[in-house]
Backbone bond lengths (Angstrom), bond angles and torsions (degrees), N, CA, C in turn:
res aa  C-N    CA-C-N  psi(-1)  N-CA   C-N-CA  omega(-1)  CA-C   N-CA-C  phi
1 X - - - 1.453 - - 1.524 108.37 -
2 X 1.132 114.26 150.65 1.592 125.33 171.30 1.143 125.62 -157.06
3 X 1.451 112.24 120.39 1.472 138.43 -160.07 1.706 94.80 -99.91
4 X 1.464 113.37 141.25 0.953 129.18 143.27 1.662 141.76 -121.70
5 X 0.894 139.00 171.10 1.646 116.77 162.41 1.990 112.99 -157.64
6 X 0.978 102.95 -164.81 1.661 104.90 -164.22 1.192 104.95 177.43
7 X 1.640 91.62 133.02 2.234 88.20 -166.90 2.057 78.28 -135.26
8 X 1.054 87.77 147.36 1.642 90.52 165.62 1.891 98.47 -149.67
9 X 1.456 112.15 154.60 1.129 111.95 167.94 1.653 125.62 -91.15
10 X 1.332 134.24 118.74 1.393 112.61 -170.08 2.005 103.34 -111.32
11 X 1.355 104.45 136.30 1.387 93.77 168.86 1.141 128.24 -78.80
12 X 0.969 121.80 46.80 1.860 128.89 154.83 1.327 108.39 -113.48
13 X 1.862 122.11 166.99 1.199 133.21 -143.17 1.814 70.50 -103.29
14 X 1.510 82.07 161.20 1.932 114.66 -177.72 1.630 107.90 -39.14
15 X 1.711 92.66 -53.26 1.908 103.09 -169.54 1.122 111.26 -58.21
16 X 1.494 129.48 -36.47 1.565 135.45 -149.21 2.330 89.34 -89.22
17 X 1.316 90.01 -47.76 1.750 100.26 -174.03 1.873 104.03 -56.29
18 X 1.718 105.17 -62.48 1.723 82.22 153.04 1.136 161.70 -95.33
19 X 1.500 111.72 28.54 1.381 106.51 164.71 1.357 111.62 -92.98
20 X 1.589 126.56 -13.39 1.093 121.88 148.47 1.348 133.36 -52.10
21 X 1.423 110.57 -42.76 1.743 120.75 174.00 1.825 107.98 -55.10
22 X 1.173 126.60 -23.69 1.384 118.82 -139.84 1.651 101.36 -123.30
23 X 1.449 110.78 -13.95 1.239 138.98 -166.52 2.178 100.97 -99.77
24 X 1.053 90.74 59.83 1.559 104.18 -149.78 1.314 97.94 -63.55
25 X 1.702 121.55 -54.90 1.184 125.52 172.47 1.632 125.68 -16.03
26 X 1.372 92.74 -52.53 1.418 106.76 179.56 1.735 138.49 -57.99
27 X 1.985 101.13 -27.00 1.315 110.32 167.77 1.113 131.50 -44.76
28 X 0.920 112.79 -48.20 1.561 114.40 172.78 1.772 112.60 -37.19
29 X 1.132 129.48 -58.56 1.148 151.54 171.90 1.748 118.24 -37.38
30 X 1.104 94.18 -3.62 1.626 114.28 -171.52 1.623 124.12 -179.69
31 X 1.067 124.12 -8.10 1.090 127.76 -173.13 2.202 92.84 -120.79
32 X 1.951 91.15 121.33 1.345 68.87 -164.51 1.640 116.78 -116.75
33 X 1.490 121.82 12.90 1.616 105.66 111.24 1.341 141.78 2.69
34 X 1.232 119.50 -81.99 1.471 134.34 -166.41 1.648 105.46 -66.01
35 X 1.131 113.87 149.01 1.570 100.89 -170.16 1.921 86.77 -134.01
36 X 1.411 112.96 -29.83 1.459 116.89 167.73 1.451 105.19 -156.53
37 X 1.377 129.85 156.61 1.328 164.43 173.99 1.511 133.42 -128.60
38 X 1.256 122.99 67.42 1.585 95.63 -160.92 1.781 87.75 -121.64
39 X 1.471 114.75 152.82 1.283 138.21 -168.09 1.796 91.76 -88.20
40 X 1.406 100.61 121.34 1.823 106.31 171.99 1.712 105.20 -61.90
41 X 1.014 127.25 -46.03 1.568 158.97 -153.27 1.462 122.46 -121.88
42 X 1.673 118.75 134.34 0.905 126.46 174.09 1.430 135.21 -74.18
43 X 1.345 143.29 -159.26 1.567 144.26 169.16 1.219 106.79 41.57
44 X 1.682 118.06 -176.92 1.372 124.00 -174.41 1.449 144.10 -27.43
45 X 1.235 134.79 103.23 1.052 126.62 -173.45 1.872 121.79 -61.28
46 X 1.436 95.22 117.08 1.614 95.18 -171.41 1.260 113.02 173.63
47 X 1.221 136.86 154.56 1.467 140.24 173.14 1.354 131.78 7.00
48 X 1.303 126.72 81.49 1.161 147.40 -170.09 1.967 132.44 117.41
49 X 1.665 90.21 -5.61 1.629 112.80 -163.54 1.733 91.97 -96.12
50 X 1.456 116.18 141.48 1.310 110.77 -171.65 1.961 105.09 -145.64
51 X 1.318 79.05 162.47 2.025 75.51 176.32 1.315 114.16 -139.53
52 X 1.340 124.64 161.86 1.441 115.08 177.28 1.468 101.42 -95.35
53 X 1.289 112.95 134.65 1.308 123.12 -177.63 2.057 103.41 -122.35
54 X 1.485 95.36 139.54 1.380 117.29 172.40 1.283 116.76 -124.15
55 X 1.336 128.39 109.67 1.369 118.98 -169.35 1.738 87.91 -119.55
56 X 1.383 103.91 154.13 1.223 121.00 -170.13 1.938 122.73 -72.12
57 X 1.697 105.43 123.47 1.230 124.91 -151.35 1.635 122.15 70.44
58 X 1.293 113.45 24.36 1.427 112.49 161.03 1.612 114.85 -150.53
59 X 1.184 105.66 156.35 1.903 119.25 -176.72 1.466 96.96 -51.18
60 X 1.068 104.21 128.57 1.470 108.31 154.44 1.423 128.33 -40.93
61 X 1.959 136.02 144.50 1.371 103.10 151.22 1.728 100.88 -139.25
62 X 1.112 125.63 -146.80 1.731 150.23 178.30 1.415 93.87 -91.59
63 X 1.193 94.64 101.33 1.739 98.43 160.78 1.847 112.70 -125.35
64 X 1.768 96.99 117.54 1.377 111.35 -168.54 1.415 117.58 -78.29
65 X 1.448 150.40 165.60 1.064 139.76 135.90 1.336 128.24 -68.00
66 X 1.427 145.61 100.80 1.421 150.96 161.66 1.608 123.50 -47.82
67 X 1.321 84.67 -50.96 1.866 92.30 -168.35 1.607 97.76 -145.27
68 X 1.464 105.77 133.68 1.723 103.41 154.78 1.607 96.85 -129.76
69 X 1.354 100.04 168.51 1.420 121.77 -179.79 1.436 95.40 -144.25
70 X 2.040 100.31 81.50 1.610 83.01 -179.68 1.620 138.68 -75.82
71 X 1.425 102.82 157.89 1.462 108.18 -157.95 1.339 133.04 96.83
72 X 1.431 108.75 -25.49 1.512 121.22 -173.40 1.944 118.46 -131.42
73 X 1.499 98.59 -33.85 1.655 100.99 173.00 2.046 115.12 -179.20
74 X 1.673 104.45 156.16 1.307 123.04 -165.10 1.312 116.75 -125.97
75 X 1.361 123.54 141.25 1.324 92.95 170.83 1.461 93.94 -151.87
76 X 1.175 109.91 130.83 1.606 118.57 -170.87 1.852 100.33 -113.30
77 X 0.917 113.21 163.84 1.628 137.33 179.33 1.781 108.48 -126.50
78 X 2.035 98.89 161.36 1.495 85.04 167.13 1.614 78.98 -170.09
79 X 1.302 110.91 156.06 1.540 114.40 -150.27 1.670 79.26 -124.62
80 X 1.577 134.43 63.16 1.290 133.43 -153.00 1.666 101.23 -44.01
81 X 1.476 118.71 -74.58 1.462 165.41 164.42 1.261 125.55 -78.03
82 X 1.439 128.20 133.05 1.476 120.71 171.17 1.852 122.61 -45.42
83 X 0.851 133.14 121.71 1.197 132.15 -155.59 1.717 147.10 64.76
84 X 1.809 93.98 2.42 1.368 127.97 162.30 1.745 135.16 -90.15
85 X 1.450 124.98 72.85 1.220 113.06 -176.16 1.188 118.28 -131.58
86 X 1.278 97.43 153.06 2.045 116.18 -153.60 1.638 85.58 -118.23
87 X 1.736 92.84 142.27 1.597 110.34 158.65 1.382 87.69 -133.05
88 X 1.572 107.49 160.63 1.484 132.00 -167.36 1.265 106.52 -137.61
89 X 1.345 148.63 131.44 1.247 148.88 138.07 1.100 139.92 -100.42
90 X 1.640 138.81 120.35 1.010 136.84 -157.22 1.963 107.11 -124.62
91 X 1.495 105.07 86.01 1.435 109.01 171.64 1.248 118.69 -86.60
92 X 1.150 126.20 151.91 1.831 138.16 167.54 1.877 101.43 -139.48
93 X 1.510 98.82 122.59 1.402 100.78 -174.70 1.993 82.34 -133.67
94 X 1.713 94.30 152.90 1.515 99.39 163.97 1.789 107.81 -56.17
95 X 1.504 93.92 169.66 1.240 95.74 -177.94 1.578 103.99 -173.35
96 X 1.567 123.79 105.17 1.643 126.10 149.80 1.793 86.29 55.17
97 X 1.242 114.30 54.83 1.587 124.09 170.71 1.165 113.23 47.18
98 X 1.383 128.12 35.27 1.434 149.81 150.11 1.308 125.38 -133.86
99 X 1.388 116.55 -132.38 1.699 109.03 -169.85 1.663 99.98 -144.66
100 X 1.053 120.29 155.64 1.633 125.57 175.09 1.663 99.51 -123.02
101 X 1.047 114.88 127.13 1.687 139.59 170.57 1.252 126.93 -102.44
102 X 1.503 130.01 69.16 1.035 119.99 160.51 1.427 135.90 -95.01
103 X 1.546 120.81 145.74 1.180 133.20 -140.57 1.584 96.02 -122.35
104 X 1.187 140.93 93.32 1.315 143.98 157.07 1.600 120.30 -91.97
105 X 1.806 97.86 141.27 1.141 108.49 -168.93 1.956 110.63 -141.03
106 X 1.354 122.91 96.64 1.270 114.91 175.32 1.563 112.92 -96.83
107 X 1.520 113.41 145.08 1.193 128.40 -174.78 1.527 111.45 -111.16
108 X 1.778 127.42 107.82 1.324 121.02 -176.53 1.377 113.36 -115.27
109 X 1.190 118.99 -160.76 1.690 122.92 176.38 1.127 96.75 95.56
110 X 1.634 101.03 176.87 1.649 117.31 166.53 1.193 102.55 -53.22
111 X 1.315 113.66 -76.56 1.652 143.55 -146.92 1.666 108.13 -58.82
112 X 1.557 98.27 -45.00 1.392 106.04 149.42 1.324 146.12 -31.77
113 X 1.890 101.47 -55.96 1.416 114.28 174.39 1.573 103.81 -88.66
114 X 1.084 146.56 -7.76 1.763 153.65 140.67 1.777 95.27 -38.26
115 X 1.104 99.70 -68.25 1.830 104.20 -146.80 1.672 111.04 -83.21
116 X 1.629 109.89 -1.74 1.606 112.33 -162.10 1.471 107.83 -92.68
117 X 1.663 102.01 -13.87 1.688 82.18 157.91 1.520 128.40 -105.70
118 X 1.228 117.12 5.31 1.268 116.71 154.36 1.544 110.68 -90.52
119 X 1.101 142.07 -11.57 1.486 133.69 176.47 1.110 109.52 -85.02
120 X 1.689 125.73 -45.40 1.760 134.09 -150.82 1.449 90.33 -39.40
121 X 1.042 115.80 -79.33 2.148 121.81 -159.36 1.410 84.31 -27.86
122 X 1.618 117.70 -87.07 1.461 114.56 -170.19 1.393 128.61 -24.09
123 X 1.561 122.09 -37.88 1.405 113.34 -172.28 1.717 107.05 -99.10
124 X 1.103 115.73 -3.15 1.422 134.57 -161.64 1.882 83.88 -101.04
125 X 0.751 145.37 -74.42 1.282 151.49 136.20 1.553 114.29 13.51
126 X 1.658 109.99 -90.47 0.921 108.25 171.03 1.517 135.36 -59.21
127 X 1.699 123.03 -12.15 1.392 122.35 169.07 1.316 100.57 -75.89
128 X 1.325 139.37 -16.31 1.120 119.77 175.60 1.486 134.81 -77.25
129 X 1.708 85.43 -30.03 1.595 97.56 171.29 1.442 127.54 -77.74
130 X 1.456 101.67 -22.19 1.531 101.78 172.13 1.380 105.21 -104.05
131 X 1.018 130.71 21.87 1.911 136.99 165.67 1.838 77.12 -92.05
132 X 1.316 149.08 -62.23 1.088 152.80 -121.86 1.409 96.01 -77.36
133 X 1.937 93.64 -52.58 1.554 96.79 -151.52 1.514 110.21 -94.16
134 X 1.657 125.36 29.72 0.845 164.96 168.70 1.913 115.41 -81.32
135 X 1.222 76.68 -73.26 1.791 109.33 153.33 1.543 107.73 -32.15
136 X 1.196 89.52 -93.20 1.794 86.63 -176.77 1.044 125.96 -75.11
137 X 1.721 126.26 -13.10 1.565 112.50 154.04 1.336 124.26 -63.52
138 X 1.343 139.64 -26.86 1.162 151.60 162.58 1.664 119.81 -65.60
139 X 1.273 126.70 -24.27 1.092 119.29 -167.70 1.645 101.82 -114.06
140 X 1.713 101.76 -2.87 1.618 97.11 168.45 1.292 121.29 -93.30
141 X 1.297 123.59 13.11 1.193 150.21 -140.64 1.762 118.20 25.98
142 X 0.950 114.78 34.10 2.043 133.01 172.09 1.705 96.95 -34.13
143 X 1.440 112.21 123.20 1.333 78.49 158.99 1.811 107.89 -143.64
């Protein structure tokens, strides 16, 4: 198994940081990772609602929602491959009169524990860039 995570501070207030987080569709659009995002399902985003996500240099898969804590955090799963499965977490906590965003991501399975030491840099990498571009969509006020 392999856990990663990524906290960045953004100066915008909590609400503005997640409706960006939750508004998933939209990553793509700025977050540059993501190469597509599209929601299977309509209405509220939350526990049981899922999207296909494509992040850049890998197959797309079904990534579900598990848990929200709305307003504050999400955490979706996706079973990519037989013996490949991703959990995701998406926190927003106040922070020093802004917001802190951290982005956790563990990688399990066989295929998982095969592929996590040639991937880690890559995903360790990429939480940073989309913790980043989080960052500056939020603090440019984008909305």
């Amino acid at each position: 198994m392999l856990s990663l995570s990524y906290s960045v501070h953004i100066d915008a207030p909590p609400e503005r940081v997640w409706r960006e987080t939750v508004d998933v569709e939209r990553w793509p659009d700025y977050v540059p990772t993501m190469v597509q995002l599209k929601r299977t399902d309509s209405g509220a985003f939350g526990p049981g609602k899922s999207a296909r996500v494509t992040p850049k240099g890998f197959v797309g898969s079904l990534w579900t929602v598990t848990k929200l804590d709305d307003g504050r955090s999400f955490t979706w799963e996706s079973a990519a491959l037989p013996g490949l499965h991703f959990s995701g977490s998406h926190t927003v906590e106040p922070d020093a009169g802004g917001s802190r965003l951290t982005l956790d991501l563990v990688i399990s399975g066989w295929l998982g524990a095969l592929m996590s030491p040639l991937t880690a840099r890559t995903f360790r990498r990429n939480l940073k860039i989309e913790g980043d571009a989080f960052k500056s969509r939020c603090e440019a006020g984008a909305t």
